[in-house]
C-alpha positions as a LaTeX table, in Angstrom:
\begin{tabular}{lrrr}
\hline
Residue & $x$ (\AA) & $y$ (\AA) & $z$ (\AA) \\
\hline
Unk1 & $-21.45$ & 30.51 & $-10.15$ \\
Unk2 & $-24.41$ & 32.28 & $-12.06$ \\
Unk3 & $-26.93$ & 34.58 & $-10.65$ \\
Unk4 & $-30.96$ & 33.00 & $-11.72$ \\
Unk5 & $-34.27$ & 33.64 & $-11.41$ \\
Unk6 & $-34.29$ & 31.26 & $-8.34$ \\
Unk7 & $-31.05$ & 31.97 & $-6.89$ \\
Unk8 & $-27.51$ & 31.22 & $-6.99$ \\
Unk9 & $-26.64$ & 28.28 & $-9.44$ \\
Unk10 & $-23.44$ & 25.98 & $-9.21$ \\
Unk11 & $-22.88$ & 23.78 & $-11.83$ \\
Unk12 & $-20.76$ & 21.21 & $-11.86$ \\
Unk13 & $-19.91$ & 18.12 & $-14.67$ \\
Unk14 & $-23.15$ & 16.18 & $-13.44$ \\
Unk15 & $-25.35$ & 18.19 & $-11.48$ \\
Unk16 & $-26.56$ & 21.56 & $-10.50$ \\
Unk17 & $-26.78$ & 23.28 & $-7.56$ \\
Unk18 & $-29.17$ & 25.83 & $-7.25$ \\
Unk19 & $-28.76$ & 28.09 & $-4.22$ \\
Unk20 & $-32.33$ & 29.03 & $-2.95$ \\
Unk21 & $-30.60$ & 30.16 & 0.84 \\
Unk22 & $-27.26$ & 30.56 & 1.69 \\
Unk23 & $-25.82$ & 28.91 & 4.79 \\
Unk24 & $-24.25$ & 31.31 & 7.37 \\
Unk25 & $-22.45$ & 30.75 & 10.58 \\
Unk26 & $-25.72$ & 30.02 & 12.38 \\
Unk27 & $-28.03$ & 28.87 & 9.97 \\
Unk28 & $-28.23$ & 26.32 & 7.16 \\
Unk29 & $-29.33$ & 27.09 & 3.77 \\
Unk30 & $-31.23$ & 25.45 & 1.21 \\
Unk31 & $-30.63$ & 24.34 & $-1.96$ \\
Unk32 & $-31.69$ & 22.15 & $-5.01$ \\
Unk33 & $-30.06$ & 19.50 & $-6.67$ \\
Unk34 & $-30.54$ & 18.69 & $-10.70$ \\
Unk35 & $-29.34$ & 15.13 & $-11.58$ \\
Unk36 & $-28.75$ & 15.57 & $-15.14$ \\
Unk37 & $-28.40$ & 12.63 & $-17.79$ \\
Unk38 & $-24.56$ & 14.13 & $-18.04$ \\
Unk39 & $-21.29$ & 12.29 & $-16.83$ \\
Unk40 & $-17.60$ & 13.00 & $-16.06$ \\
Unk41 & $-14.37$ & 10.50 & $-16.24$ \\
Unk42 & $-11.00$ & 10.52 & $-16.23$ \\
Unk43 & $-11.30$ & 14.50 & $-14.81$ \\
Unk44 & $-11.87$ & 15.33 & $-18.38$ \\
Unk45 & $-14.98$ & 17.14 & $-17.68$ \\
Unk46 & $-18.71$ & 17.07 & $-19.06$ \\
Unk47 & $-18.68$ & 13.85 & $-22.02$ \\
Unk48 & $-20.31$ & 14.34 & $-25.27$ \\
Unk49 & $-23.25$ & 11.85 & $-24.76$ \\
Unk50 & $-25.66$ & 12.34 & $-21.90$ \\
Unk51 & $-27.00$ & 8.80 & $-20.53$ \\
Unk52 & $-30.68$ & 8.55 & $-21.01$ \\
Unk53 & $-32.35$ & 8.34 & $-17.61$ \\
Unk54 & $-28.96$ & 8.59 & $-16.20$ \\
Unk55 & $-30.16$ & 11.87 & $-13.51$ \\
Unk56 & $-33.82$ & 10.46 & $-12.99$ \\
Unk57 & $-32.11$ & 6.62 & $-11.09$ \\
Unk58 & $-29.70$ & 8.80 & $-9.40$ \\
Unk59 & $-31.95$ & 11.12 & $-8.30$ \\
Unk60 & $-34.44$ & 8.29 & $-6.95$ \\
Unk61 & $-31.86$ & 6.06 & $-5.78$ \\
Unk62 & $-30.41$ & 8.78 & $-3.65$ \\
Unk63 & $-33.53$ & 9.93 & $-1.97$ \\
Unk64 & $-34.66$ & 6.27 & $-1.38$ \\
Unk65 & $-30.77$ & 5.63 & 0.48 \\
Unk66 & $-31.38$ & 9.23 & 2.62 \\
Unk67 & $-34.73$ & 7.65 & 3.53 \\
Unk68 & $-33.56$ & 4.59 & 4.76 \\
Unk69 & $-30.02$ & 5.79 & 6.54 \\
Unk70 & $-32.60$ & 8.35 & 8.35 \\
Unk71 & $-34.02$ & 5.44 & 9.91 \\
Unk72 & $-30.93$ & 4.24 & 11.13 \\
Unk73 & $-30.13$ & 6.79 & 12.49 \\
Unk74 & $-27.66$ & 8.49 & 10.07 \\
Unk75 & $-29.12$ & 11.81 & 9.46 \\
Unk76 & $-28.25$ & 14.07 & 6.57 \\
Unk77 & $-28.96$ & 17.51 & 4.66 \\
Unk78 & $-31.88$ & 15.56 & 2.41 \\
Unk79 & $-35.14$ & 17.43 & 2.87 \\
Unk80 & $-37.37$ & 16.05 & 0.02 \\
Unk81 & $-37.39$ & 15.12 & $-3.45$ \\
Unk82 & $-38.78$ & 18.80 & $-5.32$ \\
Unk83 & $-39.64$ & 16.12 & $-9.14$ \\
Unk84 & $-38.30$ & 13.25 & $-10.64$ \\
Unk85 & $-34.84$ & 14.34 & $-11.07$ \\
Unk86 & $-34.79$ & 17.13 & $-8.56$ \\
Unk87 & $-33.79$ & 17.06 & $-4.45$ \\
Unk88 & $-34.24$ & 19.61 & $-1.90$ \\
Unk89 & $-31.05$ & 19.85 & 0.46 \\
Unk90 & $-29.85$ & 21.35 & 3.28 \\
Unk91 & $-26.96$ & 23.21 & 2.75 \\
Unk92 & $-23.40$ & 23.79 & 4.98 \\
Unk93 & $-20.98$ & 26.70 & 4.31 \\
Unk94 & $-17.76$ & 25.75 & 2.11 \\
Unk95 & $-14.75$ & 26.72 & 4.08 \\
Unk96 & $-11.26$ & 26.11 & 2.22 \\
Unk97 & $-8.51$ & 25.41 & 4.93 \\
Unk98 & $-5.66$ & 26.34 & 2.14 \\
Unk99 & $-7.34$ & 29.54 & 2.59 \\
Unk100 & $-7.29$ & 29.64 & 6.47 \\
Unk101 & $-10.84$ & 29.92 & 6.63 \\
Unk102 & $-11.16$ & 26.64 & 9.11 \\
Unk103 & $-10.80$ & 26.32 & 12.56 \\
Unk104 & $-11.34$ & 23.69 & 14.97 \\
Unk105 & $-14.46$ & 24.14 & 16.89 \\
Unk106 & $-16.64$ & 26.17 & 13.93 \\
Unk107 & $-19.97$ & 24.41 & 12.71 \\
Unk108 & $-22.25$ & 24.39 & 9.71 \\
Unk109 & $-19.61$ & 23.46 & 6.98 \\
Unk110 & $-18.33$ & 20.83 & 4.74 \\
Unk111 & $-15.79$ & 18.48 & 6.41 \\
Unk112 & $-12.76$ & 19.20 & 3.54 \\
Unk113 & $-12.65$ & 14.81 & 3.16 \\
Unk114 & $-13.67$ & 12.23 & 1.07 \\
Unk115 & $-13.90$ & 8.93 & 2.45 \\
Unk116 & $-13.62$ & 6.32 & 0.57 \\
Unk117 & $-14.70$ & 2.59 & 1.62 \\
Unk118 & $-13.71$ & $-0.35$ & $-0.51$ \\
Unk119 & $-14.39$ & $-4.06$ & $-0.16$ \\
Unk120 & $-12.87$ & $-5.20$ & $-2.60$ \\
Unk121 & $-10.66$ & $-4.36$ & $-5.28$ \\
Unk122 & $-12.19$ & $-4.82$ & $-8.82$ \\
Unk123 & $-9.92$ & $-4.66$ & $-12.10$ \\
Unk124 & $-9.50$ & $-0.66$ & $-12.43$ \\
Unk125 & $-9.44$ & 0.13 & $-8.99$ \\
Unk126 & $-6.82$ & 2.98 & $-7.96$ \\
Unk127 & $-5.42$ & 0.71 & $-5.22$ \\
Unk128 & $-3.81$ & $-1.93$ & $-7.74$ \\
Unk129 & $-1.26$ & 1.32 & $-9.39$ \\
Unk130 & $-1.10$ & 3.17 & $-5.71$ \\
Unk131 & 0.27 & $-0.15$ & $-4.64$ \\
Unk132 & 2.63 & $-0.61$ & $-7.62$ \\
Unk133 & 4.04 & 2.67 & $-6.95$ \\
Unk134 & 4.96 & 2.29 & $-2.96$ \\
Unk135 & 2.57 & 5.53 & $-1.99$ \\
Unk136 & 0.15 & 2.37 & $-0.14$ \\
Unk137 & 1.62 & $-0.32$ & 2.10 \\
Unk138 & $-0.18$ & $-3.91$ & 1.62 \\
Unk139 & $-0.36$ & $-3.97$ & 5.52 \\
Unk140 & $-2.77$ & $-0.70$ & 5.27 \\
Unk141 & $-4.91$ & $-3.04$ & 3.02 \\
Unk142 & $-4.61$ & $-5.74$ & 6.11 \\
Unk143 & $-3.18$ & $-8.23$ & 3.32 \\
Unk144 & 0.60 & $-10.05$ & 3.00 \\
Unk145 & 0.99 & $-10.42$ & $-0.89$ \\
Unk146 & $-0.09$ & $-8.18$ & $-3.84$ \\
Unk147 & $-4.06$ & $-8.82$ & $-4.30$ \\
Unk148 & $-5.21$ & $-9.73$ & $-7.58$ \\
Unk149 & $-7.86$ & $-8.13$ & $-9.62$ \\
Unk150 & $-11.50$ & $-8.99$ & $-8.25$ \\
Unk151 & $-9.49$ & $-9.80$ & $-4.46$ \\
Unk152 & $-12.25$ & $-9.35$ & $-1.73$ \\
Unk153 & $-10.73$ & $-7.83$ & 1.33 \\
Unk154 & $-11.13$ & $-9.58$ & 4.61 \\
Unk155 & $-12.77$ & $-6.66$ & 6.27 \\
Unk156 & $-13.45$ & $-3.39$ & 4.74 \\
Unk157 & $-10.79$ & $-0.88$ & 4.23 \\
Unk158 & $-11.14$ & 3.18 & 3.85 \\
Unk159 & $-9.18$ & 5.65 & 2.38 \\
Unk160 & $-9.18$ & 9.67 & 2.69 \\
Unk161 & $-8.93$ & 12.37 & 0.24 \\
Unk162 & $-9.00$ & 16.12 & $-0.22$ \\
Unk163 & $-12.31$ & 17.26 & $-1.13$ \\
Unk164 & $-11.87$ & 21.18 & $-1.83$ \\
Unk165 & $-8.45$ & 21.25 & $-3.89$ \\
Unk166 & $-7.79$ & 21.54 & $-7.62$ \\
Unk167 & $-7.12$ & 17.90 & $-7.73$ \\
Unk168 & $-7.89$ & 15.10 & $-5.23$ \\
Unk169 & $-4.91$ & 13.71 & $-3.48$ \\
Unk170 & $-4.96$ & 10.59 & $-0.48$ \\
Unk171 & $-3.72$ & 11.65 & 2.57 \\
Unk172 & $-2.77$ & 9.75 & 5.63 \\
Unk173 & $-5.40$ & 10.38 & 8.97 \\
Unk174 & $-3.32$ & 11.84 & 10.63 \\
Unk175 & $-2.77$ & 14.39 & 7.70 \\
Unk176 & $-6.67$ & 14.17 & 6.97 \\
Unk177 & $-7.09$ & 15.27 & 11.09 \\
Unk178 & $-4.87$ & 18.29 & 10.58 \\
Unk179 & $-6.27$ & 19.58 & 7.71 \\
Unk180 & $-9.68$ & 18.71 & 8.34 \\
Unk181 & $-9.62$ & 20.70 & 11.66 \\
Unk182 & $-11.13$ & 17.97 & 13.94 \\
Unk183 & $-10.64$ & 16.21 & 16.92 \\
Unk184 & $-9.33$ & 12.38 & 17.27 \\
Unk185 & $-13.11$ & 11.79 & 18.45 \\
Unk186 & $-14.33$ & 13.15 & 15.52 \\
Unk187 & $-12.92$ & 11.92 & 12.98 \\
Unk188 & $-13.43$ & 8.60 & 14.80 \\
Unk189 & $-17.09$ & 9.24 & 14.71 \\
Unk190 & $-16.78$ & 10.12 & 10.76 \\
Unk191 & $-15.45$ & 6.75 & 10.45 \\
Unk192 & $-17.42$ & 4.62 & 12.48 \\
Unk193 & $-20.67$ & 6.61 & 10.27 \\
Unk194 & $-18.91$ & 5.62 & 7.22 \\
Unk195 & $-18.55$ & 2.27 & 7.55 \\
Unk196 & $-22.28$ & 2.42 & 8.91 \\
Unk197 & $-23.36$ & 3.81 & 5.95 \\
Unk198 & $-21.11$ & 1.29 & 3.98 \\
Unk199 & $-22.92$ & $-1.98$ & 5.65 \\
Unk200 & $-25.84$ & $-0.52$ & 4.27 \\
Unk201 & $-25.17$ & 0.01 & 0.90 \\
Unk202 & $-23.32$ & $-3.09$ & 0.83 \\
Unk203 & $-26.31$ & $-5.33$ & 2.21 \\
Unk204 & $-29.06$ & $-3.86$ & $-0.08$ \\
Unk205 & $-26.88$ & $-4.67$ & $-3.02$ \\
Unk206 & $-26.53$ & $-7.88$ & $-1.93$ \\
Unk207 & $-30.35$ & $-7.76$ & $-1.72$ \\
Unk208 & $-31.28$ & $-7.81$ & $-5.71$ \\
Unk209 & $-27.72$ & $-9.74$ & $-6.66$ \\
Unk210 & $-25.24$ & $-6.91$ & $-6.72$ \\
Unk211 & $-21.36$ & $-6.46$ & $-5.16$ \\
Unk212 & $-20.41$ & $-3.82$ & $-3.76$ \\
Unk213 & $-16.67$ & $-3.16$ & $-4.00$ \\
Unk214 & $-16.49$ & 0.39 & $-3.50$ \\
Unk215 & $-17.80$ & 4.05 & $-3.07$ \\
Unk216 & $-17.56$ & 7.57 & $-1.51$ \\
Unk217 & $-19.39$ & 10.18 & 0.99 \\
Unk218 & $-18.94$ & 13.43 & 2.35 \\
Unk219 & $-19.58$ & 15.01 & 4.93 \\
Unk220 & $-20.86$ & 18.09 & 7.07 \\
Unk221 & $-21.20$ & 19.76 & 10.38 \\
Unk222 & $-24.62$ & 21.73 & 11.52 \\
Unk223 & $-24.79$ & 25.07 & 13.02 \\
Unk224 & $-24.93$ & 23.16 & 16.25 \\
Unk225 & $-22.16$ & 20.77 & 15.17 \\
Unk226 & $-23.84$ & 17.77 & 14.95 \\
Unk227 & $-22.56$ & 15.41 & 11.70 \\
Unk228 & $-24.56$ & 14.59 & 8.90 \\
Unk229 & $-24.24$ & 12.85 & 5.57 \\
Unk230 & $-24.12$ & 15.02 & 2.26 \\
Unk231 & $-24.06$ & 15.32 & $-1.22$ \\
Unk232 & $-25.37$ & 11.89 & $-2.14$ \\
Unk233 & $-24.44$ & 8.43 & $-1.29$ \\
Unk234 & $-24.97$ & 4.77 & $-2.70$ \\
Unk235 & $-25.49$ & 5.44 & $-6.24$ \\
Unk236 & $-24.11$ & 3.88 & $-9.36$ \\
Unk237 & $-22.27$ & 7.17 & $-9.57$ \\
Unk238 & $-20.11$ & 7.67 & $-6.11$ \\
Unk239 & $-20.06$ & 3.74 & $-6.00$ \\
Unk240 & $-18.74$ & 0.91 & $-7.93$ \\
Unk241 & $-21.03$ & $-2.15$ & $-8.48$ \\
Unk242 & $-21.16$ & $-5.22$ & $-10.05$ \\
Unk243 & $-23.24$ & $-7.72$ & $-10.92$ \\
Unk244 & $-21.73$ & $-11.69$ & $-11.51$ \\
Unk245 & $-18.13$ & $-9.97$ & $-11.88$ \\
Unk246 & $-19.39$ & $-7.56$ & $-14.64$ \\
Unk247 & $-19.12$ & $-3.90$ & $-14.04$ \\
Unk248 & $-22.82$ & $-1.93$ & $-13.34$ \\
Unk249 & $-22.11$ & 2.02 & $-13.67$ \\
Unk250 & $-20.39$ & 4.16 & $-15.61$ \\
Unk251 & $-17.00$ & 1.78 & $-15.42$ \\
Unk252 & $-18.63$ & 0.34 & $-18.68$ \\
Unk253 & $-17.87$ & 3.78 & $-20.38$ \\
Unk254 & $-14.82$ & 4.29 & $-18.61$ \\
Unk255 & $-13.68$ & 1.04 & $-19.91$ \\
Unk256 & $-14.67$ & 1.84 & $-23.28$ \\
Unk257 & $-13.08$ & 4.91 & $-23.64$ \\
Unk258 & $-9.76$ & 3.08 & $-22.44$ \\
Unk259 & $-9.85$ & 1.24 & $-25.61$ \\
Unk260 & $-9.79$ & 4.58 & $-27.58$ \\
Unk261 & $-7.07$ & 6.46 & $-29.25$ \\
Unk262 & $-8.70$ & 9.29 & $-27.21$ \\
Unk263 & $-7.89$ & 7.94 & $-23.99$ \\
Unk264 & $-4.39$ & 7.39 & $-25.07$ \\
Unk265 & $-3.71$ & 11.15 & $-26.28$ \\
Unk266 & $-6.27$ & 12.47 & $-23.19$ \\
Unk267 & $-3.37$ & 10.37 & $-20.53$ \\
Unk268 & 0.03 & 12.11 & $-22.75$ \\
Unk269 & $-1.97$ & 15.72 & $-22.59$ \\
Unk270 & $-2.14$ & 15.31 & $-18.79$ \\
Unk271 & 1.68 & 14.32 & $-18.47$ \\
Unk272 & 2.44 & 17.37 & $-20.76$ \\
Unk273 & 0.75 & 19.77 & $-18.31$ \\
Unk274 & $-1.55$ & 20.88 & $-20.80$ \\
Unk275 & $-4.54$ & 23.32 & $-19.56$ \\
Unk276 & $-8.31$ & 21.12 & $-19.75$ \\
Unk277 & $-9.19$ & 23.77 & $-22.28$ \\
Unk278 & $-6.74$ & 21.96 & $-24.54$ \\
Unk279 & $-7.72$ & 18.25 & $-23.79$ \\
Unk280 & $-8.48$ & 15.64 & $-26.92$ \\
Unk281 & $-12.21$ & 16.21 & $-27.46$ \\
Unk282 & $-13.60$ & 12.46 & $-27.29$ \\
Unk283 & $-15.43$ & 10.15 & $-29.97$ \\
Unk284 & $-19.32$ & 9.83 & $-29.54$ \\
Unk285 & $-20.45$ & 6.25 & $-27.55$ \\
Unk286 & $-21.76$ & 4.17 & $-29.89$ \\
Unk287 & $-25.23$ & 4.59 & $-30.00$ \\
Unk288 & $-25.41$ & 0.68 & $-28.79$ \\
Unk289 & $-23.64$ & 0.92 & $-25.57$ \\
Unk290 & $-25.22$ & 4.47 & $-24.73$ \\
Unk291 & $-28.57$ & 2.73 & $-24.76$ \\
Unk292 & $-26.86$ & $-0.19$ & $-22.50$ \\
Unk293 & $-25.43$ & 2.26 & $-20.19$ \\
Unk294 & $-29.07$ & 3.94 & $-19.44$ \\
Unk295 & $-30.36$ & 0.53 & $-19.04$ \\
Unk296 & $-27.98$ & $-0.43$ & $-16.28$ \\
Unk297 & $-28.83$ & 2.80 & $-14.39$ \\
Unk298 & $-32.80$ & 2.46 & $-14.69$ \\
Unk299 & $-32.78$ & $-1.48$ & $-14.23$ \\
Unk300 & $-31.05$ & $-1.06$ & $-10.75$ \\
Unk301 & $-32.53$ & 1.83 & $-9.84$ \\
Unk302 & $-35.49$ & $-0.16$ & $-9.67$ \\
Unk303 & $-34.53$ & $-3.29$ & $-8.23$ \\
Unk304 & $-33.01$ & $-0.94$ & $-5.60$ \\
Unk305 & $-35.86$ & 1.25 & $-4.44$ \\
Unk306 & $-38.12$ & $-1.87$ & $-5.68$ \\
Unk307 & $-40.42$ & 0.45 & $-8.10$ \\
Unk308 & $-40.84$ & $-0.08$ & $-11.63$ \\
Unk309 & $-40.58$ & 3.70 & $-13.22$ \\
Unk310 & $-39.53$ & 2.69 & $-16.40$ \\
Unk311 & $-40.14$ & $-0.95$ & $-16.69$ \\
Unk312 & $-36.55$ & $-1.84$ & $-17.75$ \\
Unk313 & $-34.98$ & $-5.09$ & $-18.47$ \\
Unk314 & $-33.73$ & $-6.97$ & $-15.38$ \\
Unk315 & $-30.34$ & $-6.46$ & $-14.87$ \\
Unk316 & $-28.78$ & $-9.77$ & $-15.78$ \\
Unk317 & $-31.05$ & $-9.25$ & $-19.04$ \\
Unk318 & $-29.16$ & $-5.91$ & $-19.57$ \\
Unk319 & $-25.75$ & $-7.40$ & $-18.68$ \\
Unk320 & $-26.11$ & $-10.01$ & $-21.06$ \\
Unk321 & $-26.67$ & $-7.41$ & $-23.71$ \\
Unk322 & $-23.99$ & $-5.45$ & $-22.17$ \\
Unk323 & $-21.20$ & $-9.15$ & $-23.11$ \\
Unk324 & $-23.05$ & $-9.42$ & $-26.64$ \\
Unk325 & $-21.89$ & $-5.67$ & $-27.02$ \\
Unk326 & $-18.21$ & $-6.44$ & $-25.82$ \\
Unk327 & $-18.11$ & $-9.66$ & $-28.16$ \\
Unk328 & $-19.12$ & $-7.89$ & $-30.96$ \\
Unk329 & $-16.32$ & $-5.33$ & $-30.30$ \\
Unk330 & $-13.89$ & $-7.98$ & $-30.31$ \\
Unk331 & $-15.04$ & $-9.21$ & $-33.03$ \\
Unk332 & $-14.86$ & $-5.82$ & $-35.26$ \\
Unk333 & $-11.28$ & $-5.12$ & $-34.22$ \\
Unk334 & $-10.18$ & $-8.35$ & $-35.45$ \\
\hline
\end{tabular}
């Protein structure tokens, strides 16, 4: 946290928070959010190559998905968009329950959770090595017999998380209700808003050809401890997409960077213990799939909020470049 000319400034691996009021016990603050072209995987941290127009779709995609859970009736802590890749927030006090600093019955905070809806489970998913190693029972999936990569799920499933620890770890409900500090009715009502806001993310991408296997969102409490949506939801960011089977965010970097010697020594630095200040720095993109990558962001940003900022390719035209790239690959490591 750095003190600025405008306030308070958080910054994290892909966007900044700037502090312009600072939530108290009976108020909410105010804050602005910078998407930034950057991105994060594999908890390494900021990547070498920001993704042109990467901050701008998110940025418009999330306002546009505020807008339209608003009027269903899912309220959150958007206020208004400030520019292109800039958004005005409410903000909620951080309280760390480690810390002792929760207690049932307080408002205006972040709920410590991560929810995490999935419907279905697409080659990469968490689920497939959670499952391999015993820590999630098929039956908590509502399936008999080990899924397959690309399995839809008969109805959708969610997990919980930490949100405000060093590193993310699952936790059971009834572990997520005691550390969360909430009643059963509560979190019941964090659910049933969660899967809410999952039917809609899950029918617009449906809308312009898209699949929605999976995403994320956070939560909050007001002052007068009423719950509301934060962060941001329904991006190509906190949710996986695809399009015809073929991956639509940043899982095309991810997957990449799997193929890497980096990704290899980044995996065996992490079961060493080593600090992050000692992490394998990773190779550049090529300059072919960066271009690719900012495509897929600005082509469904657009079909999604249905306005043509850029005037980028459509997505199958982008996917299509996006196989001729992965061909070509194949090809040179022959």
């Amino acid at each position: 946290m750095a003190l600025t000319g405008k306030g308070l400034t958080q910054s994290g691996s892909v966007k900044i928070l700037t502090i312009q009021k600072k939530a108290t016990e009976q108020a909410m603050g105010v804050g602005v959010f910078q998407f930034t072209d950057d991105y994060s995987i594999f908890d390494y941290g900021k990547m070498p190559d920001p993704i042109p127009g990467k901050g701008e779709s998110l940025c418009r995609q999330a306002a546009y998905n505020f807008e339209q859970l608003e009027k269903l009736g899912i309220p959150s802590h958007y206020r208004r968009l400030v520019s292109s890749t800039e958004m005005e927030v409410n903000l909620v006090r951080i309280l760390f329950p480690q810390k002792g600093e929760l207690r049932k019955g307080m408002g205006n905070y972040l709920v410590p959770l991560e929810v995490i809806f999935r419907n279905s489970l697409p080659a990469g998913s968490s689920v497939f090595k959670r499952l391999q190693s015993g820590q999630l029972p098929l039956s908590q999936l509502g399936l008999k017999e080990m899924p397959r990569p690309g399995a839809r799920l008969p109805k959708p499933i969610m997990d919980v998380s930490t949100k405000l620890e060093p590193t993310d770890r699952y936790l059971s409900w009834e572990e997520a209700l005691e550390l969360s500090c909430l009643s059963r009715k509560e979190i019941e009502e964090l659910k049933d808003k969660a899967l809410r806001i999952n039917d809609f993310i899950s029918g617009k991408a449906e809308e312009i050809g898209l699949e929605h296997a999976d995403g994320k969102v956070e939560f909050g409490y007001t002052p007068d401890k009423k719950l509301v949506l934060v962060d941001v939801a329904g991006t190509l960011d906190e949710d996986r997409m695809l399009y015809k089977g073929v991956h639509v965010s940043k899982q095309v970097v991810r997957d990449y960077y799997k193929t890497t010697p980096w990704y290899a020594a980044l995996e065996a630095a992490k079961a060493r213990g080593q600090p992050k200040e000692q992490y394998p720095v990773p190779e550049h993109l090529p300059r072919e799939l960066l271009e690719i990558t900012g495509n897929l962001y600005k082509s469904v940003c657009e079909a999604w909020t249905g306005r043509k900022t850029w005037g980028a390719p459509a997505i199958q035209a982008v996917v299509d470049d996006y196989l001729a790239f992965l061909d070509q690959l194949k090809v040179r490591a022959r």
